[in-house]
C-alpha positions in Angstrom: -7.8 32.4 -105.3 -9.7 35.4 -106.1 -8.8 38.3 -109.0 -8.7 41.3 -109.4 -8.6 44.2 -111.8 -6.9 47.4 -111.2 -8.7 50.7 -112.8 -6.5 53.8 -113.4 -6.3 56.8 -115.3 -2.7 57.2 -117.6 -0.7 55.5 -115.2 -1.4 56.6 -111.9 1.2 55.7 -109.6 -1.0 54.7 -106.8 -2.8 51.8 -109.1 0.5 50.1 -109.4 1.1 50.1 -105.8 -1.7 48.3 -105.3 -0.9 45.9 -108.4 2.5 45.7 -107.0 1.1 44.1 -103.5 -1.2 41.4 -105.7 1.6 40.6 -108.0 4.0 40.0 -104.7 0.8 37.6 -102.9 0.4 35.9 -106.5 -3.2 36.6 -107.2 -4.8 36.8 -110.6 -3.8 40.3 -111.3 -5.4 42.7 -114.6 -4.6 46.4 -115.7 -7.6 48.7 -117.0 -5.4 52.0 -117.8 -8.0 55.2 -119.2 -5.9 57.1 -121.3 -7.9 60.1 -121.2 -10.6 61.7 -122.4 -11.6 63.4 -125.7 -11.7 67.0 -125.8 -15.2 67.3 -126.5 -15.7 65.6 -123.0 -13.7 68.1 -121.6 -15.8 70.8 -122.8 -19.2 68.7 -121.7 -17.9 69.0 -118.2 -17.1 72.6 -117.9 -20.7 73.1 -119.1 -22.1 71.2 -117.0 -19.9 73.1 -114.4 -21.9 75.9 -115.4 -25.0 75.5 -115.5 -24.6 74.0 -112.1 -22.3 76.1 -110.0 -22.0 79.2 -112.6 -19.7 80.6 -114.9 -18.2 82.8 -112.4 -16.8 79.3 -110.4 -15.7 77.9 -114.1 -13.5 80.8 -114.3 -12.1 80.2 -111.2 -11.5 76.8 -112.3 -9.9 77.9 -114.9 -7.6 80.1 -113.9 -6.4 77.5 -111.0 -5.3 75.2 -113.9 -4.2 78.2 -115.9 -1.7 79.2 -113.6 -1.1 75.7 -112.0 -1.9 77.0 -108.7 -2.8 73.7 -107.8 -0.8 71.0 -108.3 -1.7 67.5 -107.3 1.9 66.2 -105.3 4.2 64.4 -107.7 3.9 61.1 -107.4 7.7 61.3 -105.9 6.0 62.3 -102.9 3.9 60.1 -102.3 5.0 56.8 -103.9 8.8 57.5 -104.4 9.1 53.5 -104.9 6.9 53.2 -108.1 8.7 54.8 -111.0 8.4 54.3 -114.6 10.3 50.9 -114.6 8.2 49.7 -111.8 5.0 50.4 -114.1 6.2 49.0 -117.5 6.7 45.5 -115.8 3.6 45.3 -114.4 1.9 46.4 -117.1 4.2 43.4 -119.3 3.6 40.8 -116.8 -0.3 41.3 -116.3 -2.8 41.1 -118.6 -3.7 45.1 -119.4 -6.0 47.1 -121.6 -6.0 50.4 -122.7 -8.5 53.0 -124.2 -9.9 55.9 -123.8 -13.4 55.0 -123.1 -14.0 53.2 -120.2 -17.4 51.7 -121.8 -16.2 51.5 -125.2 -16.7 47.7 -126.3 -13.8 46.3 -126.5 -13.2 47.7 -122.8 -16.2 46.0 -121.5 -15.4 42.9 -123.5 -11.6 42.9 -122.0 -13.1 43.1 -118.7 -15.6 40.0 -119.3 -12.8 38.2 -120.5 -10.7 38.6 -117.0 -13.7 38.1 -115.5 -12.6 40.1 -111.8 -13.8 39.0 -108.4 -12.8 42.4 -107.8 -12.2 45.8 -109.5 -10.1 48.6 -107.7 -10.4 52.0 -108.6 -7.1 54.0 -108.1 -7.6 57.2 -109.9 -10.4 55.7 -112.4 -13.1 58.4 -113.8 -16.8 57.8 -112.2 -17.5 54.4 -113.9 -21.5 52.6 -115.3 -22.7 49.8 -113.2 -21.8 48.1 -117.2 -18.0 48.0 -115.6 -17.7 48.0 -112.2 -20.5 45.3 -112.5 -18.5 42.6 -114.2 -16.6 42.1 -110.6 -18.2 39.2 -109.0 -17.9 39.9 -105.5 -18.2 44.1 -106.4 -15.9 47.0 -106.9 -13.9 49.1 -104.5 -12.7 52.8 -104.2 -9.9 54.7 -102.9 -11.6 58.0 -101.9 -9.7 61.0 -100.8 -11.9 62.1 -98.3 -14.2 61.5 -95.1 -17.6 60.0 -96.0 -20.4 61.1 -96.2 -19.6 64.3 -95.3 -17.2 64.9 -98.4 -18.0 63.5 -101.4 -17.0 64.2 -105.0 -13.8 65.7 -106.0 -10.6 67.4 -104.2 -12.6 67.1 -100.8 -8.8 67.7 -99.0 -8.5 70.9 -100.5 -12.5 71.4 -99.6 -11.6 70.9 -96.1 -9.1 72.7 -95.6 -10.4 75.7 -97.4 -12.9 75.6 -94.9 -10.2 75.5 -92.0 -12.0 72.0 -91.1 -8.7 71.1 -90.9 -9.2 67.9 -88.4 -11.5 66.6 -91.3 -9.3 65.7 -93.8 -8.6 61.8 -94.2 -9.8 58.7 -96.4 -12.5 56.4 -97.1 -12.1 52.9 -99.0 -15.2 51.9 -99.9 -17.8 49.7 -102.3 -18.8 51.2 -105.6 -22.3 51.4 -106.2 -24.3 53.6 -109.1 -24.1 56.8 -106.7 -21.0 58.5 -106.6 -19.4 57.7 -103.1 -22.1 56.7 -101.3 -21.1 52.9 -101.1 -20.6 50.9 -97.8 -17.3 51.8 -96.2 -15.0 49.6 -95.6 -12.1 52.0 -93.4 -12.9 55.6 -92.5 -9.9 57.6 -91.6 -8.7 61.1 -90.9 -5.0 62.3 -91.5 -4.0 64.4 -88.5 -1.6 67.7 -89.9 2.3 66.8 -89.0 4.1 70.1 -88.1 5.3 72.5 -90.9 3.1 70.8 -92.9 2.8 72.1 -96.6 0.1 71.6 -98.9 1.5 69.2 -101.4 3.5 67.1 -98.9 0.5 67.1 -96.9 -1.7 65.7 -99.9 1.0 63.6 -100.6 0.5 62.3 -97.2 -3.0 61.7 -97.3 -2.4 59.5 -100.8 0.0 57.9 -99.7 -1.7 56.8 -96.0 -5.2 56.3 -98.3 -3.6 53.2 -100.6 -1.2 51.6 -97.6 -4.5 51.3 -96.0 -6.3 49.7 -99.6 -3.4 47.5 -99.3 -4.7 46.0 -95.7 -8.1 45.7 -97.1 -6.9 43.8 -99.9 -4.6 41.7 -98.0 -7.8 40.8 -95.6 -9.5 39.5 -98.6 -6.6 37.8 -100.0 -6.7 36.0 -96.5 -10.3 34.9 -97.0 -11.1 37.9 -93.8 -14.8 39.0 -94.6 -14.9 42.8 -94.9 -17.2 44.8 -92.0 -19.4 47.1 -94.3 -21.1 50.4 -92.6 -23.7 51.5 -94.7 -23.3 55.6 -95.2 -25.9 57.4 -93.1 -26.4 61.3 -93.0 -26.6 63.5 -95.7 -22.5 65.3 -96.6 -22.0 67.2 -99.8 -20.9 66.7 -102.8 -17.5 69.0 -104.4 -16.5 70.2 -107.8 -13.1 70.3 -108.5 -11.7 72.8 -106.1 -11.3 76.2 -107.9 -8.2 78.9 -107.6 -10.1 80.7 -104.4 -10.9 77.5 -102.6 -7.0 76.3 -103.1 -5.4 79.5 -101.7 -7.6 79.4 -98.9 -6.4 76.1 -98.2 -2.9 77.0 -98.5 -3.4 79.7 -95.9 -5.1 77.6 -93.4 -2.5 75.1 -93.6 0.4 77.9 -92.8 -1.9 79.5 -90.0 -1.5 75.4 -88.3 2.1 74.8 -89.3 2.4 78.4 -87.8 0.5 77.9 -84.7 2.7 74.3 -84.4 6.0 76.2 -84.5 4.5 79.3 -82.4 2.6 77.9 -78.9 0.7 80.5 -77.6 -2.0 78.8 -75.9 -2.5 79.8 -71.9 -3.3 75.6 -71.2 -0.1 74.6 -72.8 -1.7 73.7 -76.4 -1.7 74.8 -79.5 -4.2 77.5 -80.6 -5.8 77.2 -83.5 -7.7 79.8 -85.4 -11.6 79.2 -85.3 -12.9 79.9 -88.6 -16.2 78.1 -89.8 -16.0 74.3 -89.7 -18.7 73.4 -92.2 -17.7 73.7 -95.7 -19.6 75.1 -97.9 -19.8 73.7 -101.4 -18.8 76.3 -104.8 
């Protein structure tokens, strides 16, 4: 029977819905929960930010988080059936560790001790090859958007900010030292649904992303070997999407729900506005 070690950051709802689906197939189940990250990390990042993209896309960044003007969907939305109570009894009837350091030693040593066949990352920051390589058989990722063509962070938002809005979807798929550039495992987009808005639309996408982990996992608790495509092409990699990049995306997504609710097509479909299709990376 193989096991497997969920990684999350502070509780993420979507970690225990995968958890939830091992406990209920009674496989060797483990919690890694990252608490969060010291201050001074914080402050690494946004300089790093700025040396690479510039201190005019920092700004931007923060004043998105300073005005909340993006708000990742409530995890109402998209996993109404994992609350608080749902959580604390996984975390009591699993074996779980908690830090703030991913790497710190007594992470690692945890880790060693559960020994994993697998690790799943659901929410987990970008992890060492000294983690994720503990898992016998390797790691695997929930990634919120198409590969290879969007890689790194918020790559929903990216896409539909560029009004690439037939582009926006999932990828679950092996964790190796670069960041999303794995094998795939499922590659899938996330058509729009009428009046669509932003966060139930992300909400959507999450929620589609880890009921499809879910049919990977329960493939490999069935002893199914997993079909691997190794990535090809080049893609991009995205920042954390800023406060211009968000309200563009919000306005995309009205000018669709608009054009669902509105047909003015001369063939009968719907028309859609043809801005660029290629995003473009802060």
């Amino acid at each position: 029977m193989p096991s497997f070690l969920v990684v999350t950051t502070r509780d993420l709802p979507e970690a225990y819905f995968l958890a939830r689906f091992l406990e209920s197939r009674r496989q060797r189940l483990g919690i890694l929960n990252i608490t969060g990250r010291p201050p001074t990390a914080a402050v690494q990042v946004l300089r790093r930010l700025g040396r690479n993209r510039g201190w005019a896309y920092v700004a931007d960044l923060l004043a998105a988080r300073a005005l909340g003007a993006f708000r990742a969907p409530a995890p109402t939305h998209a996993f109404p059936d994992v609350d608080a109570a749902t959580i604390a009894g996984l975390k009591a009837r699993s074996p779980c560790h908690e830090h703030t350091d991913p790497h710190a030693p007594e992470t690692l040593a945890f880790v060693a001790r559960f020994a994993p066949d697998w690790i799943l990352l659901a929410g987990a920051p970008v992890l060492r090859p000294s983690l994720y390589g503990l898992a016998r058989e390797g790691a695997l990722n929930r990634h919120l958007g198409l590969l290879p063509q969007y890689r790194g962070s918020d790559c929903p938002i990216w896409a539909l900010a560029a009004n690439a809005l037939d582009d926006v979807g999932f990828s679950i798929h092996l964790v190796t030292e670069r960041v999303d550039a794995g094998d795939v495992v499922v590659r899938r987009a996330v058509p729009v649904p009428p009046a669509a808005t932003l966060d139930g639309y992300l909400g959507l996408v999450q929620r589609q992303a880890s009921e499809t982990f879910v049919e990977v996992l329960d493939r490999i608790v069935r002893g199914v070997p997993l079909a691997r495509q190794p990535q090809t092409g080049g893609g991009a990699y995205y920042p954390p999407a800023p406060l211009s990049a968000q309200r563009r995306a919000r306005r995309n997504l009205r000018r669709r729900a608009g054009h669902y609710a509105h047909p003015r097509h001369p063939t009968g479909g719907w028309q859609v506005d043809s801005g660029p299709k290629t995003p473009r990376p802060a």
